[in-house]
C-alpha positions as CSV (number, residue, x, y, z in Angstrom):
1,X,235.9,23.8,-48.2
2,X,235.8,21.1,-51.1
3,X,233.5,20.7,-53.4
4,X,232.3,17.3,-51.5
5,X,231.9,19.3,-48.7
6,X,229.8,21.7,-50.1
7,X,227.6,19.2,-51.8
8,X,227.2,17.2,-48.6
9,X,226.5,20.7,-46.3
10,X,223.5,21.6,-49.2
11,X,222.6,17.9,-49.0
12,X,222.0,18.2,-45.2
13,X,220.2,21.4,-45.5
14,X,217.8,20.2,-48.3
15,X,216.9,17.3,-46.2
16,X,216.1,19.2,-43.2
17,X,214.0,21.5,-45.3
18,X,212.1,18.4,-46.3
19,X,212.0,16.9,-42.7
20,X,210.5,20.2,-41.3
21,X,207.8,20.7,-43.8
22,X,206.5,16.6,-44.7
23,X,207.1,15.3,-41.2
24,X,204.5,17.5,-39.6
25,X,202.1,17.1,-42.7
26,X,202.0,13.2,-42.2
27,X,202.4,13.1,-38.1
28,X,200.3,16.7,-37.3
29,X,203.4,18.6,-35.5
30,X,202.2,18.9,-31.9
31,X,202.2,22.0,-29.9
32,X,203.6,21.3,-26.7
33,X,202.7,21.3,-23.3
34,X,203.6,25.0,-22.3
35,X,204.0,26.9,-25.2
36,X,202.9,30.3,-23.6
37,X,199.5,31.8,-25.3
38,X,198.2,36.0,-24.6
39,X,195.3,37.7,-25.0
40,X,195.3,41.1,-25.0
41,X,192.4,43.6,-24.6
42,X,192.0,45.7,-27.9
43,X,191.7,49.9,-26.6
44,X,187.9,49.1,-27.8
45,X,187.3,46.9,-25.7
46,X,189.3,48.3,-22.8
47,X,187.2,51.5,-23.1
48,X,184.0,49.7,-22.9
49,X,184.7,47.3,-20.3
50,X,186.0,50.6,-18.2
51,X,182.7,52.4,-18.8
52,X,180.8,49.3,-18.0
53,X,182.7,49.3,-14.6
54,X,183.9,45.7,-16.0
55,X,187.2,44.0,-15.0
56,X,189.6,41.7,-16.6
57,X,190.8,38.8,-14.5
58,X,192.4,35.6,-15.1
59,X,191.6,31.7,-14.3
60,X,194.4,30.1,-13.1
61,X,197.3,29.0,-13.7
62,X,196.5,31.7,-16.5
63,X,198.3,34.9,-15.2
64,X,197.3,38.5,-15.9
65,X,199.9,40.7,-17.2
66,X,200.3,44.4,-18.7
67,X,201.9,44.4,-22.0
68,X,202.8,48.1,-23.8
69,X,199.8,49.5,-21.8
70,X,197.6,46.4,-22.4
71,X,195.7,44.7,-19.6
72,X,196.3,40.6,-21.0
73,X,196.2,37.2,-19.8
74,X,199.0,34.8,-20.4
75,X,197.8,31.2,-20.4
76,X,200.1,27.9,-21.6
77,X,199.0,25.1,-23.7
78,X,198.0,22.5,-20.7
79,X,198.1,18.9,-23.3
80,X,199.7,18.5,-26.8
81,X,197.7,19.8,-29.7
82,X,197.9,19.6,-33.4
83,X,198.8,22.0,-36.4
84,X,198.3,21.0,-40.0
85,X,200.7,22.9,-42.1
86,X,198.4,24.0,-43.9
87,X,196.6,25.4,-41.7
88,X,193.3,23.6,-42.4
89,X,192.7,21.9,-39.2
90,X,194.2,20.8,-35.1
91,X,194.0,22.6,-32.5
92,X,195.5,22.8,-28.8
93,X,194.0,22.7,-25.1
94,X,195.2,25.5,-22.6
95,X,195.2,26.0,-19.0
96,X,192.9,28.0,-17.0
97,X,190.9,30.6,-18.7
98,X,189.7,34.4,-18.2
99,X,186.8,35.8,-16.9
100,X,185.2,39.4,-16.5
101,X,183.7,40.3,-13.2
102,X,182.1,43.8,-11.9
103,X,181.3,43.5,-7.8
104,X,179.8,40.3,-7.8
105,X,178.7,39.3,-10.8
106,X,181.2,37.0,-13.0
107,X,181.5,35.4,-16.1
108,X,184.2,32.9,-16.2
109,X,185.6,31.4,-19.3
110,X,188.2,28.4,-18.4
111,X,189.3,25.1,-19.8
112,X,190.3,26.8,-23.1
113,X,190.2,25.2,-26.3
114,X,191.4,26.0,-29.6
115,X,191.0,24.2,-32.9
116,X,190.8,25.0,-36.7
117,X,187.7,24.5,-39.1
118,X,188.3,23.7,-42.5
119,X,187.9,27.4,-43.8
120,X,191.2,28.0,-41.5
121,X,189.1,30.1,-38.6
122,X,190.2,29.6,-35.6
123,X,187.5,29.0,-32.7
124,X,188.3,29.1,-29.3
125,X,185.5,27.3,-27.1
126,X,185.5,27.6,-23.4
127,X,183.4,26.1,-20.4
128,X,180.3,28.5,-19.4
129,X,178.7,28.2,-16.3
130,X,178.6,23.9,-16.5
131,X,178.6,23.9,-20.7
132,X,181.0,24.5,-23.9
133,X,180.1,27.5,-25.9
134,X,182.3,28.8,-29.1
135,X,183.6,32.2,-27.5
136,X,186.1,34.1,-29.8
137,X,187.0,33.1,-33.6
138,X,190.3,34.4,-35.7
139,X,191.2,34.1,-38.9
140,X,194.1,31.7,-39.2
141,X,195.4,33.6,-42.4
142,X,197.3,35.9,-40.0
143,X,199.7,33.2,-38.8
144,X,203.1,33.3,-40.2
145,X,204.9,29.8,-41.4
146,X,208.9,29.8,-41.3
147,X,210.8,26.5,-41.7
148,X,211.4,26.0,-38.1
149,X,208.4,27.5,-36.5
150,X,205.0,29.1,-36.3
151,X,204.3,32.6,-34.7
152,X,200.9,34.3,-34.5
153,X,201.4,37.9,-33.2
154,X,198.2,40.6,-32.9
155,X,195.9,38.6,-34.3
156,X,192.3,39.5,-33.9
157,X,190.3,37.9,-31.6
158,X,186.2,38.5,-32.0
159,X,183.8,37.7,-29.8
160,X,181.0,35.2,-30.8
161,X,177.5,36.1,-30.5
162,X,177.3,33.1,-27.9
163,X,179.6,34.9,-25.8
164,X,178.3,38.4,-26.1
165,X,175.1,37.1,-25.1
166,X,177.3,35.0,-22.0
167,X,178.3,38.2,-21.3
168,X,174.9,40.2,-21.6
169,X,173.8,37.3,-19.1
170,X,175.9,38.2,-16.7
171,X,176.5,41.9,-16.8
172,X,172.4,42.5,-17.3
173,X,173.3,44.8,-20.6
174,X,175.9,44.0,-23.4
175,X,179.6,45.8,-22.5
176,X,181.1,44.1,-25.8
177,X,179.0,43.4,-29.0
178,X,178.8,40.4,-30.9
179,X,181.7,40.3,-33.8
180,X,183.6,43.1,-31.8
181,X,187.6,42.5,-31.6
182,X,188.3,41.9,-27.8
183,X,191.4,40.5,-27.7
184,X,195.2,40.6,-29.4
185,X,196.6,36.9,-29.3
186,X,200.4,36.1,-29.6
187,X,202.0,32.7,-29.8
188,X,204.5,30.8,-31.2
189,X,205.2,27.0,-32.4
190,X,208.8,25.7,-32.5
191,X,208.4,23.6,-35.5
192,X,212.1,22.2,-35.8
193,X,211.8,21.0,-32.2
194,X,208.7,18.9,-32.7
195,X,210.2,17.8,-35.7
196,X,213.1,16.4,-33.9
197,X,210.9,14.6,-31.1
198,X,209.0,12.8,-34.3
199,X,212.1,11.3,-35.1
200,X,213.4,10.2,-31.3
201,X,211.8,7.2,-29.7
202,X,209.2,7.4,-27.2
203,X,208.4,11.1,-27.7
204,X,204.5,12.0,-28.3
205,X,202.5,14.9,-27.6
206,X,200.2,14.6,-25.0
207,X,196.2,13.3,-26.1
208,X,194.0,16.0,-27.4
209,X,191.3,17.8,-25.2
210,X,188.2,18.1,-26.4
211,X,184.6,19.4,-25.3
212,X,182.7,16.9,-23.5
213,X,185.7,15.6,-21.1
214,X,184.9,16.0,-17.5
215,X,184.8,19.4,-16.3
216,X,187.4,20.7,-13.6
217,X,187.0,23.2,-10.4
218,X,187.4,26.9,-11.8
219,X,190.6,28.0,-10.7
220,X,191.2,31.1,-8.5
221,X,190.4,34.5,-10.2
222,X,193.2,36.7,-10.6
223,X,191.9,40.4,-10.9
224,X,194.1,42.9,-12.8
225,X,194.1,46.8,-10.9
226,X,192.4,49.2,-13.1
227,X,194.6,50.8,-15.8
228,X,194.3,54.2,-15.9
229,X,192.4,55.5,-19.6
230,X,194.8,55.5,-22.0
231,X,195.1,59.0,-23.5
């Protein structure tokens, strides 16, 4: 290879390198429509939900799944969010919800929303019984930034005190406490690919959800068989 070669090939590199990070911090790289989302139960919370004869289900089109032993939900981002490369604010909108039911007695989390406050927490929010209440936080120092992507795995998920008392509501006593880590998340953001879509015509993320739209029906509950106690 030539030395013009060589100087063009690091040329092309630099530039994407400066196209993947300063695109997204001027145009807020989107997270598209389906980017897959889970949340895990913690063994905590697992053990307490099992003594509380309390079970996991899911609000569809959010599915349950087991993963390495984990009762989880898989849900999908439903319209195009935003991430800040720095982390210090956006958020995304996802599909269906989860809920926690024992005989008759429900408590249904749906229309998930996620966004980032200005000291990088992440709150999710989620429509309770007809309003919006702040259900689990996580600190957004746990994501990982490469230069084509952004990937969250087992980050901690705590639950608010507005939705341990949700859940006190429903269950009559408190299976979960406030601040207690219910859920594992995993995600992951193809940065390079939003990049590329800022630079195409006619490509846009889809407008950004946010509390006060009009509500939807609650989708149908999906209830997960009782895993047996992990030993």
């Amino acid at each position: 290879m030539t030395k013009h070669r060589l100087r063009a090939l690091a040329v092309a590199v630099t530039s994407l390198a400066a196209v993947a990070t300063s695109a997204p911090q001027t145009a807020d790289a989107a997270a598209p429509a389906g980017t897959p989302v889970t949340f895990c139960l913690t063994d905590a919370s697992a053990a307490a939900l099992r003594a509380a004869r309390i079970r996991l289900a899911a609000v569809a089109p959010a599915t349950l799944v087991t993963e390495r032993g984990h009762a989880c939900v898989r849900a999908a981002v439903e319209t195009g969010g935003r991430i800040n490369p720095d982390l210090s604010g956006g958020g995304a909108a996802g599909g269906g919800g989860f809920a926690f039911r024992r005989g008759r007695r429900l408590a249904v989390f749906e229309s998930l929303v996620a966004r980032v406050t200005p000291d990088r927490t992440m709150v999710i929010s989620a429509v309770h019984r007809g309003r919006w209440l702040d259900v689990l936080t996580s600190p957004t120092a746990r994501l990982k930034l490469y230069l084509t992507k952004v990937s969250a795995e087992d980050i901690p998920m705590h639950l608010t005190p507005d939705g341990a008392d949700a859940l006190a509501a429903a269950f009559t006593t408190g299976p979960l406490p406030a601040g207690a880590r219910v859920f594992t998340g995993s995600t992951g953001v193809d940065v390079l690919e939003q990049v590329t879509g800022l630079l195409g015509p006619g490509q846009r993320s889809g407008p950004r959800q946010r509390p006060g739209r009009p509500l939807r029906r609650p989708g149908e509950l999906r209830v997960l068989p009782q895993l047996p106690e992990r030993t």
